[in-house]
C-alpha positions as CSV (number, residue, x, y, z in Angstrom):
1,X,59.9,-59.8,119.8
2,X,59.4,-62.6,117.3
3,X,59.6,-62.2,113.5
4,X,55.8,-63.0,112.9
5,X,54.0,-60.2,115.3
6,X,56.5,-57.9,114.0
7,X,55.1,-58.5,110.2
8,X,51.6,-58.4,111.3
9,X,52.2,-55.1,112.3
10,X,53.3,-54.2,109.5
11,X,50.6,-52.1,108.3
12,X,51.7,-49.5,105.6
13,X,49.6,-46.8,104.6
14,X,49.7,-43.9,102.0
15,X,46.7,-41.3,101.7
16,X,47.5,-38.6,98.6
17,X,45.1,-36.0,98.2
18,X,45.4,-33.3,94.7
19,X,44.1,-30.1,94.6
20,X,43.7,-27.3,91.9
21,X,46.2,-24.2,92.8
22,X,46.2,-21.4,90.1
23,X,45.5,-24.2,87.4
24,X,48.1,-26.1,88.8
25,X,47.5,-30.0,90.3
26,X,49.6,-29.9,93.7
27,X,50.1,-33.1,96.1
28,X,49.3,-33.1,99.9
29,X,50.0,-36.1,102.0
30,X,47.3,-36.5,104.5
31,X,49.3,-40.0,105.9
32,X,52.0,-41.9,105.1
33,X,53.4,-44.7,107.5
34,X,56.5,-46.8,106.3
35,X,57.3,-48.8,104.2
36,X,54.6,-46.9,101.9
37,X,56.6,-42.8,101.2
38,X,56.1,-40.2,98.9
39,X,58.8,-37.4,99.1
40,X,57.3,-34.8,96.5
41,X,55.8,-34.0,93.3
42,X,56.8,-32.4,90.1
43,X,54.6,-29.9,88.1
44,X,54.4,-31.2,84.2
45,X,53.7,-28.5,82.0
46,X,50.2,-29.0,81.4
47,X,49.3,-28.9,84.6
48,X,49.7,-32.3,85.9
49,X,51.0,-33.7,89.1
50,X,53.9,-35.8,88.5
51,X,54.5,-38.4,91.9
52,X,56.4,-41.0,92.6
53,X,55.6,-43.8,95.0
54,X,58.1,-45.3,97.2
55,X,58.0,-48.8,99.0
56,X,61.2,-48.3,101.0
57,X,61.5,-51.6,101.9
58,X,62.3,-52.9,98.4
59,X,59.2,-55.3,97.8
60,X,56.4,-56.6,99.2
61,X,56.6,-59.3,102.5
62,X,54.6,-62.0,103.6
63,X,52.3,-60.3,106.2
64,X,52.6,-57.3,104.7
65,X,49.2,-55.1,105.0
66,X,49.9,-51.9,102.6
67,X,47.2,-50.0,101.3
68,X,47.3,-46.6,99.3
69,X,44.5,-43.9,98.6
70,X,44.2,-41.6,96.3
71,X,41.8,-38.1,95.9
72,X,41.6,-36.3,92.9
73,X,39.6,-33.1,93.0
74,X,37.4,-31.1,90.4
75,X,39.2,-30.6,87.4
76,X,42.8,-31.8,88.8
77,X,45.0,-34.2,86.9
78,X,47.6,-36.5,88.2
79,X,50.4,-39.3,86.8
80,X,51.5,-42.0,89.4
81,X,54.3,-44.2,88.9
82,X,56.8,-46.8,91.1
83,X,60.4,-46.2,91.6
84,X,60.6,-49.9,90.5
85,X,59.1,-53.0,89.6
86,X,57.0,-54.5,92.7
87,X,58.6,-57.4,93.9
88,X,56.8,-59.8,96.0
89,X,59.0,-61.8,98.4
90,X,58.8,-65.5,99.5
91,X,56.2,-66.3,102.0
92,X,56.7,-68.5,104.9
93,X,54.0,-70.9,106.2
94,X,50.4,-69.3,105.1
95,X,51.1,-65.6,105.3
96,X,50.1,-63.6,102.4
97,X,51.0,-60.2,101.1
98,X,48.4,-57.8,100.6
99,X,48.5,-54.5,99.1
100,X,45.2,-52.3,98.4
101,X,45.1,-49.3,96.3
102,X,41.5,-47.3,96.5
103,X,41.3,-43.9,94.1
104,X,38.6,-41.4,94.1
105,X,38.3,-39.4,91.3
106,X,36.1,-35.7,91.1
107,X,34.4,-34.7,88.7
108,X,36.6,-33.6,85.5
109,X,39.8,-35.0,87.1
110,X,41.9,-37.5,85.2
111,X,44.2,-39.8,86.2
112,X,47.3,-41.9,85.1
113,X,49.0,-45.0,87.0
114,X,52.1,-45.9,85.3
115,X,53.2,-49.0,87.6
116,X,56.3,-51.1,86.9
117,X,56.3,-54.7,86.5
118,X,55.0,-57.0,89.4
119,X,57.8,-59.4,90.2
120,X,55.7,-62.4,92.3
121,X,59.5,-64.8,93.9
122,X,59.2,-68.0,94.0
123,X,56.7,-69.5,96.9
124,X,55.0,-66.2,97.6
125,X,51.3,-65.7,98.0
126,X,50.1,-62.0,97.2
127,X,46.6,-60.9,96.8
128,X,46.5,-57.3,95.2
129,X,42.8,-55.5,95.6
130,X,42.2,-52.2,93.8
131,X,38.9,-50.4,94.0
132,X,38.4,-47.1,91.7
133,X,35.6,-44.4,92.3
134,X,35.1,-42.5,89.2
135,X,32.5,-38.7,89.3
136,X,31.2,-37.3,86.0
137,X,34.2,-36.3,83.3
138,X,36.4,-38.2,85.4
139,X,39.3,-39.6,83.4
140,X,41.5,-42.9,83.9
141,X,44.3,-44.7,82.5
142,X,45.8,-47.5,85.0
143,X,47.9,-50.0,83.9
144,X,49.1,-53.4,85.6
145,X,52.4,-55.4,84.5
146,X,52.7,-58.7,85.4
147,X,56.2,-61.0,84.9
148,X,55.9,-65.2,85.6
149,X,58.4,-64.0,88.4
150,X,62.6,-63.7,88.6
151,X,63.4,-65.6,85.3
152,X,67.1,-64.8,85.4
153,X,66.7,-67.3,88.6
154,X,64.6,-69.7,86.6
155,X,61.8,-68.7,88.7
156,X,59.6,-68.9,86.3
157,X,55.6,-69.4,87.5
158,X,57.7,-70.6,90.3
159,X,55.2,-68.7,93.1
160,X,52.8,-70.2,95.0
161,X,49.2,-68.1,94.8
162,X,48.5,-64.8,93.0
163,X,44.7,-63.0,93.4
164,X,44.6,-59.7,91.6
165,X,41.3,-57.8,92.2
166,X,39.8,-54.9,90.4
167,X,36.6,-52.9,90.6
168,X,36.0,-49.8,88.8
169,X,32.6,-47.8,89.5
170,X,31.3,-44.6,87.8
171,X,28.6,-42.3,89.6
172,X,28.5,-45.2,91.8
173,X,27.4,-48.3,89.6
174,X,29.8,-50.9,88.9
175,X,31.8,-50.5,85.4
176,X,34.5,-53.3,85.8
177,X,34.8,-56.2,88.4
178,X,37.8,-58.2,87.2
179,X,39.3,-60.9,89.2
180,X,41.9,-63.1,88.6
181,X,43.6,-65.8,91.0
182,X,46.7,-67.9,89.1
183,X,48.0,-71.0,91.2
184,X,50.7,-72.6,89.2
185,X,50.7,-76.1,91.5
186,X,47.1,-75.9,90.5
187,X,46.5,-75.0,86.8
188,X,48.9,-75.4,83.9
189,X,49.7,-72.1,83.4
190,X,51.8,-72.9,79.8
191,X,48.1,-74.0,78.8
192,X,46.7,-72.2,75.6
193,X,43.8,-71.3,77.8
194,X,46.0,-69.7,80.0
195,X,49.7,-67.8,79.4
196,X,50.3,-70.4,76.5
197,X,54.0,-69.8,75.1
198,X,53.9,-66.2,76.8
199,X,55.1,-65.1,80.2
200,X,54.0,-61.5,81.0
201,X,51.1,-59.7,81.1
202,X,49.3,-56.2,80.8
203,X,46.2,-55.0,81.4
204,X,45.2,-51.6,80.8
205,X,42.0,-49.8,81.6
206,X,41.3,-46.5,80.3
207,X,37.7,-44.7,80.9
208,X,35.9,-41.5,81.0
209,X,32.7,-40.6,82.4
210,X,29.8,-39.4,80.7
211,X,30.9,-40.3,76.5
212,X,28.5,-42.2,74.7
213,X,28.7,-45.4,73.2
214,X,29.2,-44.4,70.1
215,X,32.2,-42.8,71.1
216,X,33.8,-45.9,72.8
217,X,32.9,-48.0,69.6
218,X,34.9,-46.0,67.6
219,X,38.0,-45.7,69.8
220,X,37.1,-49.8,70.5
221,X,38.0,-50.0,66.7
222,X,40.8,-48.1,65.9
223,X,42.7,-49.6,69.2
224,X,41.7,-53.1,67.9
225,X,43.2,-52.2,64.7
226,X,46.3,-50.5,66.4
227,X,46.5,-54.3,68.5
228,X,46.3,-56.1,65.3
229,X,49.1,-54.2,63.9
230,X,51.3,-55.2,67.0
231,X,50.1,-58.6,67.6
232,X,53.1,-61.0,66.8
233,X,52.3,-64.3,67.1
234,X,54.7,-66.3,68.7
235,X,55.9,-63.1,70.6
236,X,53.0,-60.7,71.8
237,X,49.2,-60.7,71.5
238,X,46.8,-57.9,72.1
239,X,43.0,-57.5,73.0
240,X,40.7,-54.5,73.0
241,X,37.1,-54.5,74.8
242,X,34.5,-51.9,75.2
243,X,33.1,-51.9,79.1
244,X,29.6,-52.3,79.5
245,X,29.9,-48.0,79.5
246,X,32.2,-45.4,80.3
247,X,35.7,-47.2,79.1
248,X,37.2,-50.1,77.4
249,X,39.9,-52.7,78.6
250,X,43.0,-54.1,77.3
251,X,44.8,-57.2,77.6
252,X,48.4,-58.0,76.5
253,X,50.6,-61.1,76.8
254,X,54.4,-61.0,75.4
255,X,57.5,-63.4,76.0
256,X,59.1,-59.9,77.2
257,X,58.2,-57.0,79.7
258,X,59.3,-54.6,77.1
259,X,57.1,-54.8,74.5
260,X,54.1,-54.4,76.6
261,X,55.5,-51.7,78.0
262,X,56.0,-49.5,75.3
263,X,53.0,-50.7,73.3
264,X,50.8,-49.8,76.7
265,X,52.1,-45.8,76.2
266,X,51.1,-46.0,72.6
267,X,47.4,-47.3,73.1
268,X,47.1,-44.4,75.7
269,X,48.5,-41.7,72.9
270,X,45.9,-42.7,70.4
271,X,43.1,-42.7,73.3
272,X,44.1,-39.2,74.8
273,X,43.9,-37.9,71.6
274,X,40.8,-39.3,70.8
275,X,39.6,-38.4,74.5
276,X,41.0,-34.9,74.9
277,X,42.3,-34.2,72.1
278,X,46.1,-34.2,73.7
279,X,49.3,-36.2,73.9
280,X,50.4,-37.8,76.5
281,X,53.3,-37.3,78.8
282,X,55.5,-39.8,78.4
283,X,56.0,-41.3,82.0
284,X,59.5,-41.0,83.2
285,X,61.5,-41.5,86.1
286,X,63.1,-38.3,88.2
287,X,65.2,-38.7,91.2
């Protein structure tokens, strides 16, 4: 068998679906087919189903096809995280990794995706497509972490071509379609316009269904005036934008993975509590 029609059968595929069980959110895995595994979940005590994802093959390959979906039901509430950062391997010739992520969210459900950071090697190509369905009352926080790739290795923007796609719809109308595609060969990526004198990235979107804009105005300005407050310049920026309904976005860029990763958990404290008028659990890692 050679190497190549081995990858391009390499179709990984999750399917999650959470149910309500005496006020309880419990996990079911319709499918799972390796590399993508999910071995259980853990019950948070306010309900929520705790999960973590598994890619058991430690990263991402070139020819890789993984896709993952996600269905909440009424009133159910769910918090997703990796087992580690995502690391996106070397590709050979024109083969590109692919991952898809598609989440369908019921009416009063909420969801949380707590990733770690993307690792893209140097010479990979990965294209990363996400598509979220949101009901009425349907909550989200999903985060995204982005490094310029193994910098201990001096790797840094080092990879070859990196598409990350995102489209977020509520009661079927589009809320969100972000796309962005980053070729270092191509664009000066230490360009103002660009990373500038930063090398990692977050972006955080955090909606629910059915608030008025009034609402998202205010939470608009106290996050803005929670991003000023950790905006250093030199070592971190932050940016707060209202959607055209339903939700805001966030953008962050730091010389380090670390402050946008704890500043990320803070924005989403002062929005829950704004939102539902709860805290947060803090994501964490169980093995």
């Amino acid at each position: 068998m050679q190497p190549s029609a081995r990858l391009e059968r390499m179709h990984g595929h999750l399917a999650l679906d959470f149910t309500l069980k005496q006020q309880r959110t419990r996990l079911t895995v319709r499918e799972h087919r390796p590399p993508l595994q999910v071995v259980r979940d853990f019950g948070l005590a306010d309900g929520t189903s705790f999960v973590h994802l598994h890619n058991i093959a430690g990263g991402v390959l070139a020819g890789d096809q993984l896709t993952t979906t996600i269905n909440l039901a009424v009133a159910t509430k769910a918090q997703l995280t990796t087992t580690s950062s995502t690391r996106i391997y070397r590709s050979a010739g024109e083969q590109v990794a692919y991952q898809a992520m598609h989440a369908n969210l019921a009416e009063h459900s909420l969801l949380e995706y707590w990733p770690d950071t993307t690792i893209p090697f140097a010479e990979s190509m990965y294209h990363q497509q996400t598509r979220i369905d949101l009901a009425d009352a349907a909550g989200l926080c999903w985060w995204e972490f982005l490094a310029p790739g193994r910098e201990a290795y001096g790797e840094r923007f080092a990879y070859r071509q990196l598409r990350l796609d995102c489209d977020i719809y509520a009661l079927g109308r589009p809320l969100l379609l972000d796309r962005m595609r980053l070729q270092p060969s191509l664009q000066q990526l230490n360009n103002p316009l660009y990373f500038g004198n930063y090398s990692y990235l977050a972006t955080g979107y955090i909606c629910r269904v059915g608030l008025d804009a009034g609402q998202w105005k205010a939470l608009e300005a106290e996050l803005m005036a929670f991003a000023s407050s950790q905006t250093k310049l030199g070592r971190c920026l932050w940016g707060v934008s209202c959607l055209a309904a339903h939700g805001l976005m966030i953008r962050g860029l730091s010389t380090n993975s670390r402050d946008l990763l704890t500043t990320a958990f803070d924005y989403w404290r002062i929005a829950k509590q704004a939102l539902y008028g709860t805290s947060p659990n803090l994501p964490r890692k169980i093995y």
